[in-house]
SETORVEX-765037 format. One record per atom (N, C-alpha, C): residue in one letter; x, y, z. Coordinates in steps of 0.05 Angstrom, whole numbers, plus 5000, padded with zeros to 4 digits. Example, Ala and Ser with C-alpha at 12.3 -4.5 7.8 and 13.67 -1.06 7.14 Angstrom:
2
a526448865156 a524649105156 a526449345156 s525749555142 s527349795143 s525850015157 
***
This chain:
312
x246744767866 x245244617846 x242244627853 x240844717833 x237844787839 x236544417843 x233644427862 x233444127858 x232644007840 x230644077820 x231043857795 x233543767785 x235043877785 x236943857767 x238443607791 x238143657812 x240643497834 x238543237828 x235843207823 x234342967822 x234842857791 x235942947775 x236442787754 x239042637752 x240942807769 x243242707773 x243042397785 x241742487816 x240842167826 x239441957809 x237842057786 x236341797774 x238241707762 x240641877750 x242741777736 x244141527749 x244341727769 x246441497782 x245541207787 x242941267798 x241140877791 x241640797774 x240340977759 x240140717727 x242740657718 x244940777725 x247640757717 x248740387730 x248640447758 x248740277783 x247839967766 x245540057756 x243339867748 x244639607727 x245239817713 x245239677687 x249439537693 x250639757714 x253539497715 x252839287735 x250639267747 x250438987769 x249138817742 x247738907737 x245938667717 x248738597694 x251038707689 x252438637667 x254238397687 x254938457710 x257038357730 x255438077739 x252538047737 x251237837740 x251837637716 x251637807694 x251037657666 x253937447664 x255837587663 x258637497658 x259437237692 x258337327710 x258737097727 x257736857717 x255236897707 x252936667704 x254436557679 x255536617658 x256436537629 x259336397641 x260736457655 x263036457668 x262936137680 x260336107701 x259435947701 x259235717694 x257035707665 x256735587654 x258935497635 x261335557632 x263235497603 x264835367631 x265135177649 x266635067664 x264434867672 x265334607661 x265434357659 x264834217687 x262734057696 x262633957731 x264933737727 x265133637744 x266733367756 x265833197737 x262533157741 x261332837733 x261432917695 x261433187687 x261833187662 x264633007649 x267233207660 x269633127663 x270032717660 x268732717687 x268932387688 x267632247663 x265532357658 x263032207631 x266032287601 x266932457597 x268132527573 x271132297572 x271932327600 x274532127596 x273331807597 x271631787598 x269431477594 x270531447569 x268131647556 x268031627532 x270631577513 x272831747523 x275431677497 x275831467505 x276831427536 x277731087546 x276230847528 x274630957527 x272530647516 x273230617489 x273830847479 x273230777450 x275930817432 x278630837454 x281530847442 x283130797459 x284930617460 x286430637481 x289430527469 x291430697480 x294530677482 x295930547491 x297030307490 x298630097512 x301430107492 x302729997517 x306129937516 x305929747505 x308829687478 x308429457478 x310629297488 x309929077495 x311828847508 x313428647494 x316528837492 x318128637470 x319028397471 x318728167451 x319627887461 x321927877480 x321527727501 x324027747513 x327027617499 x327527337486 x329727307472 x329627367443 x329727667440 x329727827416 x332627697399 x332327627370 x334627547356 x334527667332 x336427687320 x336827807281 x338827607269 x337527417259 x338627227239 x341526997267 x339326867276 x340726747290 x342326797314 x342827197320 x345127237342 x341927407358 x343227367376 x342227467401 x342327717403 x340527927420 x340128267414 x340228287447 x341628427455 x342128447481 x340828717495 x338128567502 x336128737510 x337128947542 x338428677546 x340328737583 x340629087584 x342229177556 x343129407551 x340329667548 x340229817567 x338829987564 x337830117545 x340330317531 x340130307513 x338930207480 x340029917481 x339129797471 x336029737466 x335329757497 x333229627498 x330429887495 x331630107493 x329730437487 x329730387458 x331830307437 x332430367412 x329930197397 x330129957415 x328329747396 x324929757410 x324729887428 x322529907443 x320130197424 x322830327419 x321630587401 x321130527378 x321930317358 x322030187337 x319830037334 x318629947356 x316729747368 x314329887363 x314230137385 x312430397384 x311730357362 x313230577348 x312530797319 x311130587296 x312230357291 x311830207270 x308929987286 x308629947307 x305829797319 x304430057310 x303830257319 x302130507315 x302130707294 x303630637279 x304330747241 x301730507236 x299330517237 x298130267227 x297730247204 x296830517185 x297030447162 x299830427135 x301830497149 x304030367148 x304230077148 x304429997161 x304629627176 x302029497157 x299529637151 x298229447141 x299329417111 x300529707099 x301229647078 x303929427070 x305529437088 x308129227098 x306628957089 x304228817104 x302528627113 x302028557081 x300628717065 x299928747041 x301828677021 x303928877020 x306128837003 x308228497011 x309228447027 x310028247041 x308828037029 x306027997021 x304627777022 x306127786978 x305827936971 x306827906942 x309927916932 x311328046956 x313128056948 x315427836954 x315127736985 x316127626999 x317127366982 x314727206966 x315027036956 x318526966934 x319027206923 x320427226906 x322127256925 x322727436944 x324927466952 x326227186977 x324327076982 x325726836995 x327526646995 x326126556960 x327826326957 x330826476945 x331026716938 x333626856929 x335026776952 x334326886977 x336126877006 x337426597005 x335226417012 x335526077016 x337826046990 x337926066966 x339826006951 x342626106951 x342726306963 x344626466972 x346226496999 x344426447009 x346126197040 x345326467051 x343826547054 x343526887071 x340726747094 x340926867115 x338026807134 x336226977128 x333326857132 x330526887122 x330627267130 x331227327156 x331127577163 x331927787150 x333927767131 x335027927115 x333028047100 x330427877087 x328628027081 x327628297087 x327128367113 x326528537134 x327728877116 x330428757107 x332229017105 x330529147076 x329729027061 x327429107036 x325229297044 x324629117070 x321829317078 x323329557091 x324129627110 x324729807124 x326529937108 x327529907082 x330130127065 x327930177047 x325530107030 x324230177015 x321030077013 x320330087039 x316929927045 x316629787016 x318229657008 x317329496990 x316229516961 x317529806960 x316729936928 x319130056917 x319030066893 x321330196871 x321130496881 x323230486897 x323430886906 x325730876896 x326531246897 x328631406903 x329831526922 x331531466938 x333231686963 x333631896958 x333732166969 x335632446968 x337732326953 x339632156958 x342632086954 x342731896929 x340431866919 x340031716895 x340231336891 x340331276920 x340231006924 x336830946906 x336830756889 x334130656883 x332930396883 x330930336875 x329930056885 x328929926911 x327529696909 x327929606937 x329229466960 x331229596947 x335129436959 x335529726968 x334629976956 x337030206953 x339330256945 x340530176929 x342730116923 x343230346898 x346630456911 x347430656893 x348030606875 x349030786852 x349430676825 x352530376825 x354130616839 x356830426840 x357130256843 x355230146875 x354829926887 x354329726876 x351829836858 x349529646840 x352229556822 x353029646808 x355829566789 x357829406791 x358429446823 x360629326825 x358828996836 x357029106853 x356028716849 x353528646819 x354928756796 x354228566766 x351528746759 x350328886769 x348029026756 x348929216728 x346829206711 x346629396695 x345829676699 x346429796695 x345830206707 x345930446684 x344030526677 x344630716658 x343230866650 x341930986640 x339031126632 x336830926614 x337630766596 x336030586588 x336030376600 x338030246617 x336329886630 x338329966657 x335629906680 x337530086710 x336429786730 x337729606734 x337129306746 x336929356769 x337329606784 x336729606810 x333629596816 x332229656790 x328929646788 x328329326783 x330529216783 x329628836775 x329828636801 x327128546803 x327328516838 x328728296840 x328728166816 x330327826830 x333927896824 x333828066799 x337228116803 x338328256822 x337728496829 x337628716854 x337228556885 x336228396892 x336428236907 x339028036916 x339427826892 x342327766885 x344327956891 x344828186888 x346428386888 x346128466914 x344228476929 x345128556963 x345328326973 x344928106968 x345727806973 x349127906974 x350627846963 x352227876947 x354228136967 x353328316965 x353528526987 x353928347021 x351628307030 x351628307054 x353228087061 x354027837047 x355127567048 x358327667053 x359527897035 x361128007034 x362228177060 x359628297067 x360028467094 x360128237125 x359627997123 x359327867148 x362327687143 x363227657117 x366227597112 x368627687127 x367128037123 x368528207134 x368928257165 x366128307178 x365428387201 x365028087224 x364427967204 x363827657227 x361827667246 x359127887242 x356527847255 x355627907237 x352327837238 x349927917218 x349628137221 x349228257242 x349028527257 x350228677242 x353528687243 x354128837235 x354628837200 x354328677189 x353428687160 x351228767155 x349528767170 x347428917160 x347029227170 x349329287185 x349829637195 x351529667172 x353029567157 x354529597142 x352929647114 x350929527107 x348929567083 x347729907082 x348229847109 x346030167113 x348030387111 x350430407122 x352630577134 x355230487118 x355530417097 x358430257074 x359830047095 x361429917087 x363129817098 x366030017111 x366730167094 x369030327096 x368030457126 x365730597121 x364830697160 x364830457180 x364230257174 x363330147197 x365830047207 x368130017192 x370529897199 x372230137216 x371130537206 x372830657220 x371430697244 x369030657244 x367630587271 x368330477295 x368930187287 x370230007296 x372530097309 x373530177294 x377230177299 x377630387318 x376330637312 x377130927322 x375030817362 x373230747359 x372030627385 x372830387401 x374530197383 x374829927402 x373529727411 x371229727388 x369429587391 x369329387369 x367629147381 x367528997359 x363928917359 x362128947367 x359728917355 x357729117356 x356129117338 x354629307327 x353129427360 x352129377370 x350629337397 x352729517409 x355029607422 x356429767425 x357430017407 x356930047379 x357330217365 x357230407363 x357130737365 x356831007364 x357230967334 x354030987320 x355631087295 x353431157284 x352031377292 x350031557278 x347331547289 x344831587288 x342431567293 x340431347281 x342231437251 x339931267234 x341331027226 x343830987227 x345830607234 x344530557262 x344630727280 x344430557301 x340630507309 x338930597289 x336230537298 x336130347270 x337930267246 x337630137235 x336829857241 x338629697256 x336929417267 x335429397277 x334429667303 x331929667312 x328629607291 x329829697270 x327329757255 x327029507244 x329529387233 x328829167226 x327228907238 x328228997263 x327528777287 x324128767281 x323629037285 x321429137287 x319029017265 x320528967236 x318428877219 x319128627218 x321128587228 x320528237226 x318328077246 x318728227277 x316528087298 x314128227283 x312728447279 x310628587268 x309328337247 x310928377230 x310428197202 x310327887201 x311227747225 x311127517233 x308527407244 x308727647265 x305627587276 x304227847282 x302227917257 x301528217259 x299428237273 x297927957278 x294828007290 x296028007324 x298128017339 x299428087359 x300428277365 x300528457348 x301428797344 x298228877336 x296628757331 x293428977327 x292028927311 x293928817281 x293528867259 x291128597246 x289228777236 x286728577225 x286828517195 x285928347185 x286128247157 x284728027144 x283428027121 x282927767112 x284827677093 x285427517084 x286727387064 x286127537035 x284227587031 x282727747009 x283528057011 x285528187034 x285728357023 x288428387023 x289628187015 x292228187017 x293328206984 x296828316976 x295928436947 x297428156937 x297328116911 x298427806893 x299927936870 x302127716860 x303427816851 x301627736820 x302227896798 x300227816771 x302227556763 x300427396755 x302227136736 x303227316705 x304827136697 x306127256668 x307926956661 x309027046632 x309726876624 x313027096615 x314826956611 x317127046601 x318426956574 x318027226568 x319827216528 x323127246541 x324627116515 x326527146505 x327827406491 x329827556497 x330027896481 x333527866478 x334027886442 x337627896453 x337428056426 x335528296414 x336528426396 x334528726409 x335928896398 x334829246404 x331129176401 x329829336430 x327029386421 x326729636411 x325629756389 x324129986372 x323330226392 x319930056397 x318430186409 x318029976432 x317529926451 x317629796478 x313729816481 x312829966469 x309130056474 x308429896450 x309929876423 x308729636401 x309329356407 x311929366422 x312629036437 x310629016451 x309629156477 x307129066495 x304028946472 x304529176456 x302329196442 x302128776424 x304628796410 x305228506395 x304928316416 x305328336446 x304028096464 x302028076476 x300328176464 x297228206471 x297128386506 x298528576511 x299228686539 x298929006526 x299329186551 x299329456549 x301829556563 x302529776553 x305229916558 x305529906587 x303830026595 x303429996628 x303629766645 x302129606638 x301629316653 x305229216648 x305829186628 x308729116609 x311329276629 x311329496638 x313629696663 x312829526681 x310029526693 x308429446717 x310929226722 x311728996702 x312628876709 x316428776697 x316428986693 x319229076679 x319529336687 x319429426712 x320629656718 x324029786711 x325429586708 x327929586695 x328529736672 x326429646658 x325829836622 x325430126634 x327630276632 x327030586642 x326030706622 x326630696580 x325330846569 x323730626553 x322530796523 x320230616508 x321830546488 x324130446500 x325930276474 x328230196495 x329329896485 x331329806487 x333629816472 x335829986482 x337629976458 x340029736448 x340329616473 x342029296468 x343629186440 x345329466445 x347729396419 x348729206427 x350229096443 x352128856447 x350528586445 x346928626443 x346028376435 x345228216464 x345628316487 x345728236508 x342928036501 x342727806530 x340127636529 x339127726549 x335827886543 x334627946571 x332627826563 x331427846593 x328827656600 x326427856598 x323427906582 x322927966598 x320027896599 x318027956631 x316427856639 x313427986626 x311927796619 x308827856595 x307127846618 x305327976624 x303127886638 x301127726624 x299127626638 x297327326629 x295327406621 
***
């Protein structure tokens, strides 16, 4: 190799040299810098600590459902209602809406219980089967009872495409009254009449039988029977005392039920939107509170006497 030529080689090789130290510098230094010190680390977990924090919550110790005792002793037991505790304390905007609805609805459904010899708690089963609104199940249970068509039937509801009473909160109420009074006839705990609401009677008895058991608290009988009382538990302490679970509120933002006045109805309605219209009300406001009226006419061949409610 003549020498210029061997001296260009060597410059090569510098500047070559050159330019991978200065790249092997660059990537240390960046490398570096994208890794966080200690006192950063410590300043960032400040920061969430301060401004969110996660606690356990601590279940009453003599937990009860309608007078019987919940036997926390049981481990089991005591994970089922603890997770129930969880999800529904920290579902917050869940619970506030419970808090909300409760405050309008509650009213009506109380004194039904009290007349019906049923305990105050039974309420509970409204919120936790339908937070307190006219739904639908997959399985076609509706209302805020849930209640299947048959069911609804066999304890005195009306069901059909034009008048469906499982949408009528004071009759539909009556009717799981009626139900559950029936199931503690049967079963001889609250407990388990109210696993029975959720899971038929016919299961809970082969439950029973095929296991050897006699109270719900021992039961194998599904996931969602057996986190059923948990939940309930759950909105009754929640809903009892919500500013003890987290929950903030004024009075003012709690929802009311509308006043109304109630007509007399024992012949076919036409149009159900010209009846709203003839009581100085709107079609809407008029369902709002006759959810029962499924279409824009009553057909009431047999003359039946219904009630129904006008707003003010």
């Amino acid at each position: 190799m003549n020498k210029p030529l061997r001296i260009l080689v060597i410059l090569s090789i510098i500047i070559l040299s050159g330019v991978l130290i200065n790249a092997v510098q660059q990537n240390n230094g960046e490398s570096h810098k994208s890794e966080p010190s200690p006192v950063a680390e410590i300043e960032n977990h400040k920061v969430t600590s301060a401004s969110y924090s996660i606690k356990a919550i601590k279940l009453p110790e003599n937990l009860e459902f309608a007078g019987e005792r919940v036997p926390l002793e049981k481990p089991h037991i005591w994970e089922d209602v603890d997770r129930e505790f969880l999800v529904n304390t920290y579902w917050q905007s869940n619970g506030l809406l419970w808090i909300k609805r409760a405050h309008k609805y509650f009213p009506i459904i109380e004194p039904i219980l009290k007349e019906k010899g049923l305990p105050d708690d039974f309420k509970y089963i409204a919120v936790i089967e339908s937070n307190l609104m006219n739904v639908t199940s997959p399985a076609g249970a509706k209302g805020f009872w849930q209640q299947l068509s048959g069911a609804a039937r066999e304890n005195g509801l009306e069901v059909n495409s034009n008048v469906d009473e499982r949408y009528h909160l004071e009759k539909t109420t009556r009717a799981a009254c009626d139900y559950l009074l029936d199931a503690k006839k049967t079963f001889g705990t609250w407990a388990l009449a109210a696993a029975a609401y959720h899971s038929g009677k016919g299961n809970i008895s082969k439950y029973l039988r095929e296991q050897m058991v006699d109270s719900y608290y021992d039961l194998l009988s599904g996931e969602n029977t057996e986190r059923y009382l948990p939940r309930i538990l759950a909105a009754k302490y929640i809903l009892s005392d919500p500013e003890k679970y987290g929950f903030q509120f004024e009075e003012s933002d709690l929802y009311t039920y509308p006043e109304y006045t109630t007509v007399k109805v024992d012949t076919p309605i036409a149009n159900i939107a010209q009846f709203a219209k003839d009581n100085n009300t709107t079609y809407r406001e008029l369902k709002i509170l006759n959810p029962w009226l499924r279409e824009n006419h009553l057909n009431n061949k047999s003359r039946k006497v219904y009630f129904i409610d006008i707003p003010k």
